[in-house]
N, C-alpha and C positions, 0 to 999 in steps of 0.2 A: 509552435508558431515560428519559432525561428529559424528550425529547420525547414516547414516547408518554405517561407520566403525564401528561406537562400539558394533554394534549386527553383524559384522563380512561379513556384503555387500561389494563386491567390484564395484568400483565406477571408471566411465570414466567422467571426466572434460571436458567440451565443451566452450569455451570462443571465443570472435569477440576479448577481449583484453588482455593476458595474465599479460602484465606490470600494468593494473590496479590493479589485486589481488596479486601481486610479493610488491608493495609496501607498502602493510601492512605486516610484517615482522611476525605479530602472525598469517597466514594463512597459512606458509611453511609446519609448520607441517603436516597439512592434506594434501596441495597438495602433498607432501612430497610422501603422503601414494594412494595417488591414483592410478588405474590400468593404466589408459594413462591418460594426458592432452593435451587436440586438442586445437591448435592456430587455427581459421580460419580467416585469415586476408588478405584484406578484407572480411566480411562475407558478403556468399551469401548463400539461401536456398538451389543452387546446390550442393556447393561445401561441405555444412554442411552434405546435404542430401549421398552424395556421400562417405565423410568417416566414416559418422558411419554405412551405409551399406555394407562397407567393414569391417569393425569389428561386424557387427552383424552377419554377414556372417560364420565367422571364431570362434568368442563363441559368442553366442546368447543374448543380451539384457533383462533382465526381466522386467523392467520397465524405464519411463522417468517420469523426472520431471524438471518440469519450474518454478522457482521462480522472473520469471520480465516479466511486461507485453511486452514488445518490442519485444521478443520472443515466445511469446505464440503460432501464428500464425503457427512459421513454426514449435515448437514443434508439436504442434497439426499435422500437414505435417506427419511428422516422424513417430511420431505415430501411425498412419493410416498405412505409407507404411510398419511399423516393424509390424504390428500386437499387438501394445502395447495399454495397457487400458492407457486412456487420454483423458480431453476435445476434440468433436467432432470438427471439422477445421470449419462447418459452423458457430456452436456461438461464438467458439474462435475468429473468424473473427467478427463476428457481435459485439463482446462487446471488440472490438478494436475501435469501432463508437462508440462515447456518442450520437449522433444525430438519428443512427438507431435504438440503444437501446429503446429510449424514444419513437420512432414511433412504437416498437415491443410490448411497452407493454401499448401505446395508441391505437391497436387495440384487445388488451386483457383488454381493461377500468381498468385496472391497476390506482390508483390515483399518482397523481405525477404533480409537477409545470408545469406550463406553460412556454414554449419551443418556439426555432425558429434557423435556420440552417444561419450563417452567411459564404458565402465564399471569399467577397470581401467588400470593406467600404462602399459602398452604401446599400448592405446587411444590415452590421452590425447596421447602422444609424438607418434603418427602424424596426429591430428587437427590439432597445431599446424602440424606439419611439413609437410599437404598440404594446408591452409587459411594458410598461412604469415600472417607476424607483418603487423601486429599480431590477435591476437584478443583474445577475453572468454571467462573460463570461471564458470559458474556453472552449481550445482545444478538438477537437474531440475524437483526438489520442492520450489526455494528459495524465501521472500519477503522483503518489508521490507528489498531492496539487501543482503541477506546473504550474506558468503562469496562475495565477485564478486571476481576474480583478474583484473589486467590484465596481458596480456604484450606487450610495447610494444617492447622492440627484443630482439636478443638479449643482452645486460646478463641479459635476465628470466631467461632458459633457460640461463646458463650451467652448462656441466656441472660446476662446483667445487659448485655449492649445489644441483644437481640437487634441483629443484624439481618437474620432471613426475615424476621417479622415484619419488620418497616421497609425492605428493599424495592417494592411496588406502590406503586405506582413510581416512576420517576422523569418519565417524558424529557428524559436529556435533550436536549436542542442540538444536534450535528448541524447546525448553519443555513445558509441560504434557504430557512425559510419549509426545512426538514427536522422533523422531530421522532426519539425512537419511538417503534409502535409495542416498548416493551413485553415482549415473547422473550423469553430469557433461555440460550443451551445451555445448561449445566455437562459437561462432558467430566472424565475421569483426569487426572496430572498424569503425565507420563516424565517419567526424567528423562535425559538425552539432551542429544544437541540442537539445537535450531538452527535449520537451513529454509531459504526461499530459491524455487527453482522457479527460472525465468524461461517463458515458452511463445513462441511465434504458432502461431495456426493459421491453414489458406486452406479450404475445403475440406477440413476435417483429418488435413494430414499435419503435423505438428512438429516443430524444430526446438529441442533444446538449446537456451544459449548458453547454462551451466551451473552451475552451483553458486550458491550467492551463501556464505557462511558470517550469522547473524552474533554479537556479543550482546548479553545484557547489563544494564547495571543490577548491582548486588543489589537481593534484596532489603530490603522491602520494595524497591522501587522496580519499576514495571517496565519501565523505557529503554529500546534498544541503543545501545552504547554505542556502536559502530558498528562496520561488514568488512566481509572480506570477498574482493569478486580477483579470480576466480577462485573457488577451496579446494584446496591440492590435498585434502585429509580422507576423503570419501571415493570408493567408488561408485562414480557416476551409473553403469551401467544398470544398477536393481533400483534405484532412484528414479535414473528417466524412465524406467518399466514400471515402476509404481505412479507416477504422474500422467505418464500417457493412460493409463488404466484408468485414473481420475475423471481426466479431463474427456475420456469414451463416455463415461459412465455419464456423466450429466452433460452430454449432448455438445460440448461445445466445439463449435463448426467454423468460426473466423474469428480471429484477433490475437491481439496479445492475453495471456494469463499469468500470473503470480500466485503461486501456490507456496505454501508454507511446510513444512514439514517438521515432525521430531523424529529423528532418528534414535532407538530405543534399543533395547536389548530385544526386544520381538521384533527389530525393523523396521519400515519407514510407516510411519503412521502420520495421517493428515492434523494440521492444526487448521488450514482453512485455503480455498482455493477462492482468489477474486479474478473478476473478469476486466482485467484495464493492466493496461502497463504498473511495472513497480512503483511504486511511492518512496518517499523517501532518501529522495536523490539517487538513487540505484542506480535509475538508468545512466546518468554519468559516471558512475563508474565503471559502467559496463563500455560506455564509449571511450575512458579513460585505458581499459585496457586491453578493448579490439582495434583499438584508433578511426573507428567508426563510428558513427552514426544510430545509435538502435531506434532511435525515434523516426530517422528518415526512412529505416529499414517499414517500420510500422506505419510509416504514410503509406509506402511503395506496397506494402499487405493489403492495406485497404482499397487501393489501384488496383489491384487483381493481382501484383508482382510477386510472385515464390519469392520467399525469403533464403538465403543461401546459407545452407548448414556447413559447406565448407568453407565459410570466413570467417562461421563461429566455432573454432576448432582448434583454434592456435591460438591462445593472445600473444598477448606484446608484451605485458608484466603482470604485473599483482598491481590492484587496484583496493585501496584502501580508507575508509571514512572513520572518523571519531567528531563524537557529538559534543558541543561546549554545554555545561548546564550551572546550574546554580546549586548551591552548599546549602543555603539557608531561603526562606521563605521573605520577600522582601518586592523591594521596588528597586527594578535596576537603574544605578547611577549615571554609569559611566560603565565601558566594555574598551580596553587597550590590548589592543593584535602586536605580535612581536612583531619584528622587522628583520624576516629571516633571509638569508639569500639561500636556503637551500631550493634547489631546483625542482627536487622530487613532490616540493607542496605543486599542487596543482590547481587547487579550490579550494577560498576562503569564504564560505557565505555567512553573514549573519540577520537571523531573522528578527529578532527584535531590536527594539531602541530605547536609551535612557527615558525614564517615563510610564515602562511596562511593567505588571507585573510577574514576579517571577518566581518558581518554586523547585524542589530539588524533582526526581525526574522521575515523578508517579505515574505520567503516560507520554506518550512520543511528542504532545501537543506543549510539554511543560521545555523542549530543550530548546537552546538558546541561538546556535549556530552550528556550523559544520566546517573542518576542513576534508580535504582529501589530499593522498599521497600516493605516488607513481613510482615503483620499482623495482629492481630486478627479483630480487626474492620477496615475498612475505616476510619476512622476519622486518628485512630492510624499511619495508614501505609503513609496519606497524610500528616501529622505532620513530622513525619521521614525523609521524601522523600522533600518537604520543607526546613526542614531545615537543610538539607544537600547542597541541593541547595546554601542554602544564606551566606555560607560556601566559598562556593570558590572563590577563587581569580583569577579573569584575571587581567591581562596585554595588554593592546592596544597601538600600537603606531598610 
């Protein structure tokens, strides 16, 4: 939103929850400035479908845009019925499925772990047990590193805490009024690195903007630690050959993509491709170190405007995030930021407040804040961004 106001777009807001963005108090501004904001509460495709065809009606829409997969679906809908360039509603639909996905691009010999569709515990049992340890089980319909189960040795599966036996039903609540439709991939662990490659699409021709190189915390814990945009460790060129093969394979024809990648000893194999811009603050640091824009670039896609591969070819630096989380399981206090003058921080966000609860960082949804750091080398900017981190002070009670 910010971006488009500030090249002078005017913007309709579409939300299932309006009190969730009323309560960040730095979002008023922009809603502030928007052309309408639609509650649709409860949301339903009709009723969604229903007013913005009545405002499209009366001035005309140029474009839509989706930034959460929950929604993609009926964006994609919308789209179709306004006449608006947007992910086509069949892949949009298909890569709502981790389980279809993987059979879409197992009959395009696509490389990729070894897989199995769990919908009930006897399912799941069979799937560890003929895909043997280690695997990953996550949700069908999952996002945002949510609900991702690793079974690593048998320690995981023993049958004192029978764990595959009670894992179903669980109808996790993903928010606004979406619940998972527990379909469980059980897929194979692969070691290697984790990378997310960021891609622009306009009629099915497709622009890398580069390597996005992911840290995790140690385990046991799930959540990713910080990125590194751009990663100077890989060559890019059998990467963007493996993702454009991807993003062929299950059809998808306009928008931004985030694809995920393990890089292994057999090569780049998928961990999961979503159809929306990166999550995660990404995109600022991609605009952190092309000195651009990616989100106006992704307005100006959905405009009909070719996105330009020669701006995303050079950056400017290394672009770098580290995530603040919590040591122990608690209610946060108090949260004290250093008072640094180095120049290289660039972004302090924090998303919670004294009041919350807070745990050490089993999935992406448990971390606390983020800074980011700008600089000439990698080495530099993860130095910075470090030790800004080690800086701050919680309080837990």
């Amino acid at each position: 939103m910010q971006a488009a106001l500030a090249v002078g777009h005017e913007v309709t807001f579409f939300t299932a929850d309006l009190a969730h963005y009323q309560r960040n108090g730095s979002l008023e501004a922009y809603l502030s400035r928007a052309r309408a904001v639609i509650e649709i509460q409860p949301f339903s495709y009709a009723a969604f479908e229903k007013s913005a065809a009545a405002i499209h009606g009366e001035t005309p829409f140029d474009g839509i845009l989706c930034l959460i997969d929950i929604r993609i679906i009926e964006a994609a809908a919308l789209a179709e019925r306004l006449g608006l360039r947007f992910l086509n509603p069949q892949t949009a639909t298909l890569l709502r499925d981790k389980y279809r996905v993987r059979c879409a691009l197992a009959e395009r010999g696509i490389a990729q772990p070894d897989f199995a569709l769990a919908t009930h515990n006897g399912e799941l049992r069979n799937a560890v047990s003929d895909l043997g340890l280690p695997v990953i089980v996550k949700p069908c319909d999952g996002y945002g590193s949510q609900n991702i189960t690793m079974l690593l040795t048998d320690d995981d599966i023993n049958p004192l805490i029978d764990p595959l036996d009670h894992y179903l039903p669980c109808r996790t609540d993903y928010g606004l009024g979406v619940t998972a439709n527990d379909r469980l991939l059980v897929e194979r662990y692969i070691e290697g690195t984790l990378i997310g490659c960021d891609t622009l699409t306009l009629d099915g021709k497709h622009v890398m903007l580069g390597i996005n190189e992911k840290s995790m915390f140690p385990p046991p814990f799930g959540a990713i630690q910080g990125s590194c945009f751009p990663s100077d460790r890989f060559d890019v060129a059998p990467v963007r050959e493996y993702v454009f093969a991807v993003l062929d394979a299950v059809g998808f024809n306009d928008g931004a993509s985030h694809t995920e990648i393990i890089l292994s000893a057999e090569g780049p194999l998928l961990v999961e491709v979503n159809p929306r811009l990166v999550g995660a603050k990404i995109p600022r640091l991609l605009n952190l170190a092309f000195g651009r824009s990616v989100h106006r670039d992704l307005i100006d896609l959905h405009l009909g405007i070719p996105p330009s591969a020669a701006a995303y070819r050079k950056p400017d630096g290394y672009a770098v995030s580290r995530w603040i989380v919590a040591e122990r399981a608690g209610t946060l206090a108090d949260i004290r930021l250093p008072q640094t003058p180095d120049r290289r921080i660039k972004q302090v966000e924090i998303l919670k407040t004294p009041g919350d609860a807070v745990t050490p960082p089993y999935q992406n949804s448990d971390r606390i804040g983020c800074v980011m750091a700008l600089a000439e080398t990698r080495a530099q900017a993860e130095q910075c961004a470090n030790a800004y981190v080690s800086q701050v002070e919680l309080a837990v009670i």
